[in-house]
C-alpha positions as CSV (number, residue, x, y, z in Angstrom):
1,X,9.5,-20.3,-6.1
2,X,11.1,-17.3,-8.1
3,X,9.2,-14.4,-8.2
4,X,9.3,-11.4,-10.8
5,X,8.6,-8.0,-9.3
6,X,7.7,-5.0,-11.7
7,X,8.3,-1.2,-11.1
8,X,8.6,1.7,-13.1
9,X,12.2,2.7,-12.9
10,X,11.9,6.8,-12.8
11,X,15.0,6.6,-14.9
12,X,14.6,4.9,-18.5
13,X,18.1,4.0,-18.5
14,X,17.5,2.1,-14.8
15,X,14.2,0.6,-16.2
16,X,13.9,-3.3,-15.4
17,X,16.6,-5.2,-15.8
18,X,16.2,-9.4,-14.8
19,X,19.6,-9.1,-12.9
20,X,17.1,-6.1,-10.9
21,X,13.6,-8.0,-11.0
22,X,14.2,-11.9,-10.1
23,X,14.4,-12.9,-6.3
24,X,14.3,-16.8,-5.1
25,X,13.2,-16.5,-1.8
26,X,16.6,-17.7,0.1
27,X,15.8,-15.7,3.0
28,X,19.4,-14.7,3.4
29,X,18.1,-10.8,3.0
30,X,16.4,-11.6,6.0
31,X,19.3,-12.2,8.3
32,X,20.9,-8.6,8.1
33,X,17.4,-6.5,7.3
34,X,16.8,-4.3,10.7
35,X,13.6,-3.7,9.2
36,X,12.9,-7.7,9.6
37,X,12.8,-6.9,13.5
38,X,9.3,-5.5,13.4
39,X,6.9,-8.3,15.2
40,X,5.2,-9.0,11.6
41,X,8.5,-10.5,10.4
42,X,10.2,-13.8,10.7
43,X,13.2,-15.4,9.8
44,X,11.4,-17.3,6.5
45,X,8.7,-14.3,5.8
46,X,10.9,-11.2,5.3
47,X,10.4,-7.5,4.5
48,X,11.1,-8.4,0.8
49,X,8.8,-10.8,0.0
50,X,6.2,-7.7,1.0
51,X,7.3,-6.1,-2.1
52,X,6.0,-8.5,-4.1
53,X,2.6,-8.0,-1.7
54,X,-0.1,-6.0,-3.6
55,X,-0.6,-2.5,-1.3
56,X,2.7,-2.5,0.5
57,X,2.4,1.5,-0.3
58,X,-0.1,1.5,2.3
59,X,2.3,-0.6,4.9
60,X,4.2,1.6,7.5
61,X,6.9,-1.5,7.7
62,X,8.1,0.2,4.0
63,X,9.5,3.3,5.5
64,X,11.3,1.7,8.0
65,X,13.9,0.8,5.5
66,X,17.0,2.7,6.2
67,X,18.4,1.9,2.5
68,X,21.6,0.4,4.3
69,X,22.2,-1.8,0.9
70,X,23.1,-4.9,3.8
71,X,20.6,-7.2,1.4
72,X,21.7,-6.4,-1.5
73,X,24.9,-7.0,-0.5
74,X,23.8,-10.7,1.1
75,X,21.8,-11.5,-1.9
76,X,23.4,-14.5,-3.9
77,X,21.4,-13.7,-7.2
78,X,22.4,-10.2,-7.3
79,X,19.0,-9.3,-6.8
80,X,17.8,-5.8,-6.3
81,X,15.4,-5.0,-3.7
82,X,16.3,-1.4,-2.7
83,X,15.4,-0.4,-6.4
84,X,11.8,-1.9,-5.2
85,X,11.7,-0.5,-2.1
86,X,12.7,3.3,-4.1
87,X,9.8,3.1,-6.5
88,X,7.2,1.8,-3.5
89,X,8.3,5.1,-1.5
90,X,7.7,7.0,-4.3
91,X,4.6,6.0,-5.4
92,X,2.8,5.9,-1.7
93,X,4.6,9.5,-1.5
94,X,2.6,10.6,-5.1
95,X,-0.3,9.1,-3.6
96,X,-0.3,10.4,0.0
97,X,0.2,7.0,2.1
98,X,3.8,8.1,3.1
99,X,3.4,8.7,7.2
100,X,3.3,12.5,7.6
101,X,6.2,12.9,9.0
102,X,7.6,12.4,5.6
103,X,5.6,15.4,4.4
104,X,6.9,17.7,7.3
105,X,10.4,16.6,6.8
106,X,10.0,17.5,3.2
107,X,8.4,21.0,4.0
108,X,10.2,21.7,6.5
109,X,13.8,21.2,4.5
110,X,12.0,23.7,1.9
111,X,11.0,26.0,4.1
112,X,14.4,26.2,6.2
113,X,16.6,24.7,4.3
114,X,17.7,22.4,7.6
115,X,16.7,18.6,8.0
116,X,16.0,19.5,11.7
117,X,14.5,22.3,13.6
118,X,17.1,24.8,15.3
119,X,16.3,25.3,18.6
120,X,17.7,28.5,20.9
121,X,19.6,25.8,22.9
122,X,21.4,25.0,19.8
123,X,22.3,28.3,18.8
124,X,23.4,29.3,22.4
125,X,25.6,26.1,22.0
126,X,26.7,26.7,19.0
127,X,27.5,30.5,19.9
128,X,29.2,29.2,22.9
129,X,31.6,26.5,20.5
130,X,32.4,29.9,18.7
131,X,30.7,28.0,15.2
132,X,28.9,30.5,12.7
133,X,25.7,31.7,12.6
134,X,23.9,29.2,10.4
135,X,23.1,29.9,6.8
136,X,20.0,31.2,5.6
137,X,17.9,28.9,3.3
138,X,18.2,29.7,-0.4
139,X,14.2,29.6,-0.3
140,X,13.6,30.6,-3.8
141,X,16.3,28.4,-5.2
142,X,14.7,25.2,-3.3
143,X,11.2,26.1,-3.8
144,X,12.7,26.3,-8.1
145,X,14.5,22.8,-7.3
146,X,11.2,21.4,-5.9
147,X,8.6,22.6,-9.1
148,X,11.4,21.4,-11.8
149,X,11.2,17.9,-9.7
150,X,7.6,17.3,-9.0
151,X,8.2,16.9,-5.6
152,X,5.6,20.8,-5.5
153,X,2.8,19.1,-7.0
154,X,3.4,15.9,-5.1
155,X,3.3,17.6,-1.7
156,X,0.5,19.8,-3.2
157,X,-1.5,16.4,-3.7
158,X,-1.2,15.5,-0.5
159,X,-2.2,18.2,1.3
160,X,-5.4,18.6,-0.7
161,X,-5.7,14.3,0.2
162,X,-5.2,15.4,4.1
163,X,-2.1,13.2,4.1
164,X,-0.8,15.3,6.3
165,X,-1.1,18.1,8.1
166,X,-0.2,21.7,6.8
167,X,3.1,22.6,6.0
168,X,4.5,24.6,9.1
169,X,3.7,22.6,11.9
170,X,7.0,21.0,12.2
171,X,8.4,24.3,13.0
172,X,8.1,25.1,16.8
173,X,9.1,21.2,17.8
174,X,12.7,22.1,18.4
175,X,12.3,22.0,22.2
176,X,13.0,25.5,23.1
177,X,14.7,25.7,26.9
Protein backbone atom coordinates (compact mmCIF):
# COMPACT_ATOMS: atom_id res chain seq x y z
CA UNK A 1 0.00 0.00 0.00
CA UNK A 2 1.91 3.37 -0.83
CA UNK A 3 1.10 6.07 1.16
CA UNK A 4 1.56 9.91 0.42
CA UNK A 5 2.36 12.01 3.41
CA UNK A 6 1.91 16.00 3.19
CA UNK A 7 3.83 18.74 5.23
CA UNK A 8 4.45 22.14 4.80
CA UNK A 9 8.10 22.32 4.07
CA UNK A 10 9.21 25.74 6.16
CA UNK A 11 11.44 26.30 3.16
CA UNK A 12 9.65 26.90 -0.30
CA UNK A 13 12.55 25.56 -2.05
CA UNK A 14 12.35 22.16 0.24
CA UNK A 15 8.49 22.16 -0.28
CA UNK A 16 7.15 18.51 -1.34
CA UNK A 17 8.93 16.76 -3.58
CA UNK A 18 7.51 12.76 -4.56
CA UNK A 19 11.12 11.48 -4.10
CA UNK A 20 10.30 13.32 -0.18
CA UNK A 21 6.48 12.24 0.17
CA UNK A 22 5.98 8.46 -1.10
CA UNK A 23 6.84 5.55 1.40
CA UNK A 24 5.80 1.65 0.65
CA UNK A 25 5.69 0.34 3.87
CA UNK A 26 8.91 -2.17 3.52
CA UNK A 27 9.53 -1.99 7.06
CA UNK A 28 13.19 -1.85 6.50
CA UNK A 29 13.15 1.77 8.48
CA UNK A 30 12.12 -0.24 11.13
CA UNK A 31 15.20 -2.46 11.67
CA UNK A 32 17.66 0.43 12.52
CA UNK A 33 14.95 3.08 14.14
CA UNK A 34 15.92 3.15 18.11
CA UNK A 35 12.88 4.97 18.41
CA UNK A 36 11.06 1.47 17.14
CA UNK A 37 12.21 0.07 20.69
CA UNK A 38 9.40 1.76 22.55
CA UNK A 39 6.74 -1.16 23.71
CA UNK A 40 4.06 0.48 21.13
CA UNK A 41 6.33 -0.62 18.13
CA UNK A 42 6.88 -3.73 16.32
CA UNK A 43 8.91 -5.04 13.65
CA UNK A 44 5.87 -4.60 10.82
CA UNK A 45 4.15 -1.32 12.68
CA UNK A 46 7.09 1.19 12.88
CA UNK A 47 7.62 4.79 14.11
CA UNK A 48 7.00 5.92 10.42
CA UNK A 49 3.95 4.71 9.56
CA UNK A 50 2.79 7.09 12.76
CA UNK A 51 3.57 9.90 10.60
CA UNK A 52 1.05 9.17 8.38
CA UNK A 53 -1.28 8.81 11.84
CA UNK A 54 -3.53 11.93 12.21
CA UNK A 55 -2.38 13.69 15.84
CA UNK A 56 1.15 12.19 16.06
CA UNK A 57 1.93 16.01 17.40
CA UNK A 58 0.30 14.98 20.36
CA UNK A 59 2.48 11.50 20.59
CA UNK A 60 5.51 11.66 22.99
CA UNK A 61 7.12 8.58 20.73
CA UNK A 62 7.75 11.72 18.10
CA UNK A 63 10.43 13.30 20.16
CA UNK A 64 12.18 10.39 20.76
CA UNK A 65 13.68 10.63 17.39
CA UNK A 66 17.25 11.41 17.68
CA UNK A 67 17.38 12.54 13.81
CA UNK A 68 20.30 9.84 13.32
CA UNK A 69 19.35 9.76 9.38
CA UNK A 70 19.80 5.49 9.89
CA UNK A 71 16.21 5.25 7.95
CA UNK A 72 16.75 7.29 5.45
CA UNK A 73 19.74 5.76 4.81
CA UNK A 74 17.96 2.03 4.79
CA UNK A 75 15.14 3.27 2.79
CA UNK A 76 15.16 1.65 -0.74
CA UNK A 77 12.73 4.38 -2.30
CA UNK A 78 14.71 7.15 -1.21
CA UNK A 79 12.05 8.20 0.90
CA UNK A 80 12.20 10.97 3.42
CA UNK A 81 10.96 10.59 6.75
CA UNK A 82 13.13 12.83 8.85
CA UNK A 83 11.64 15.83 6.65
CA UNK A 84 8.21 14.51 8.30
CA UNK A 85 9.41 13.98 11.49
CA UNK A 86 11.05 18.06 11.27
CA UNK A 87 7.70 19.57 10.29
CA UNK A 88 5.64 17.27 13.07
CA UNK A 89 8.17 18.79 15.78
CA UNK A 90 7.51 21.96 14.62
CA UNK A 91 4.08 22.15 14.44
CA UNK A 92 3.38 20.33 18.11
CA UNK A 93 6.17 22.96 19.20
CA UNK A 94 3.83 26.12 17.55
CA UNK A 95 1.04 24.50 19.19
CA UNK A 96 2.34 23.60 22.74
CA UNK A 97 2.25 19.58 22.61
CA UNK A 98 6.13 19.41 22.59
CA UNK A 99 6.99 17.82 26.30
CA UNK A 100 8.18 20.68 28.43
CA UNK A 101 11.35 19.88 28.67
CA UNK A 102 11.65 21.08 25.08
CA UNK A 103 10.43 24.51 26.32
CA UNK A 104 13.05 24.73 29.20
CA UNK A 105 15.82 23.56 27.00
CA UNK A 106 14.82 26.29 24.60
CA UNK A 107 14.71 28.96 27.43
CA UNK A 108 17.18 28.00 29.16
CA UNK A 109 19.86 28.17 25.92
CA UNK A 110 18.35 31.83 25.67
CA UNK A 111 18.69 32.70 28.81
CA UNK A 112 22.38 31.30 29.34
CA UNK A 113 23.49 30.71 26.26
CA UNK A 114 24.53 26.82 27.52
CA UNK A 115 22.55 23.60 26.48
CA UNK A 116 23.04 22.47 30.12
CA UNK A 117 23.06 23.98 33.49
CA UNK A 118 26.67 24.76 35.02
CA UNK A 119 26.88 23.61 38.24
CA UNK A 120 29.73 24.76 40.99
CA UNK A 121 31.16 21.17 40.61
CA UNK A 122 31.76 21.92 37.08
CA UNK A 123 33.40 25.13 37.46
CA UNK A 124 35.66 23.79 40.44
CA UNK A 125 36.47 21.02 37.82
CA UNK A 126 36.93 23.01 35.21
CA UNK A 127 39.12 25.54 37.39
CA UNK A 128 41.07 22.67 38.58
CA UNK A 129 41.80 21.29 34.53
CA UNK A 130 43.10 25.05 34.31
CA UNK A 131 40.15 25.59 31.30
CA UNK A 132 38.67 29.28 31.06
CA UNK A 133 36.07 30.74 32.78
CA UNK A 134 33.10 30.14 30.50
CA UNK A 135 31.68 32.73 28.25
CA UNK A 136 28.91 34.94 29.05
CA UNK A 137 25.78 34.55 26.94
CA UNK A 138 25.40 37.15 24.24
CA UNK A 139 21.68 37.58 25.75
CA UNK A 140 20.63 40.42 23.61
CA UNK A 141 21.97 38.95 20.46
CA UNK A 142 19.98 35.47 21.17
CA UNK A 143 16.99 37.02 22.47
CA UNK A 144 17.38 39.29 18.57
CA UNK A 145 18.08 35.72 16.87
CA UNK A 146 14.98 34.22 18.65
CA UNK A 147 12.21 37.36 17.58
CA UNK A 148 13.66 37.41 13.87
CA UNK A 149 12.86 33.42 14.01
CA UNK A 150 9.62 33.03 15.63
CA UNK A 151 10.87 30.83 17.95
CA UNK A 152 9.74 34.35 20.82
CA UNK A 153 6.27 34.12 19.87
CA UNK A 154 6.20 30.35 19.68
CA UNK A 155 7.54 30.02 23.25
CA UNK A 156 5.35 33.05 24.12
CA UNK A 157 2.27 30.76 22.94
CA UNK A 158 3.01 28.24 24.99
CA UNK A 159 3.47 29.69 27.98
CA UNK A 160 0.20 31.50 27.82
CA UNK A 161 -1.25 27.49 26.65
CA UNK A 162 0.55 26.29 30.12
CA UNK A 163 2.67 23.98 28.00
CA UNK A 164 5.01 24.33 30.14
CA UNK A 165 6.11 25.73 33.05
CA UNK A 166 7.75 29.35 33.29
CA UNK A 167 10.85 30.02 31.88
CA UNK A 168 13.59 29.81 34.72
CA UNK A 169 12.83 26.72 36.32
CA UNK A 170 15.50 24.75 34.63
CA UNK A 171 18.04 26.88 36.25
CA UNK A 172 18.88 25.52 39.78
CA UNK A 173 18.79 21.57 38.42
CA UNK A 174 22.57 21.52 37.96
CA UNK A 175 23.11 19.49 41.13
CA UNK A 176 25.13 21.80 43.18
CA UNK A 177 27.64 19.70 45.69
Amino acid sequence: MLLRASFQARDPQLEPRPEVEYCLQCAVCGLVCVVNHAPVYDPRRTFVYDLFAEGIEARETLWGCPACHKCEERCPYDFRPLELVKAHKEAAFAAGLAPKEVYAEFESVLATGLAFPVSSVTLRRRAQLGLPDLPQAPAGELAAIAERTGLAAKLDAARRSGAHDEAGQAEGEGGEA
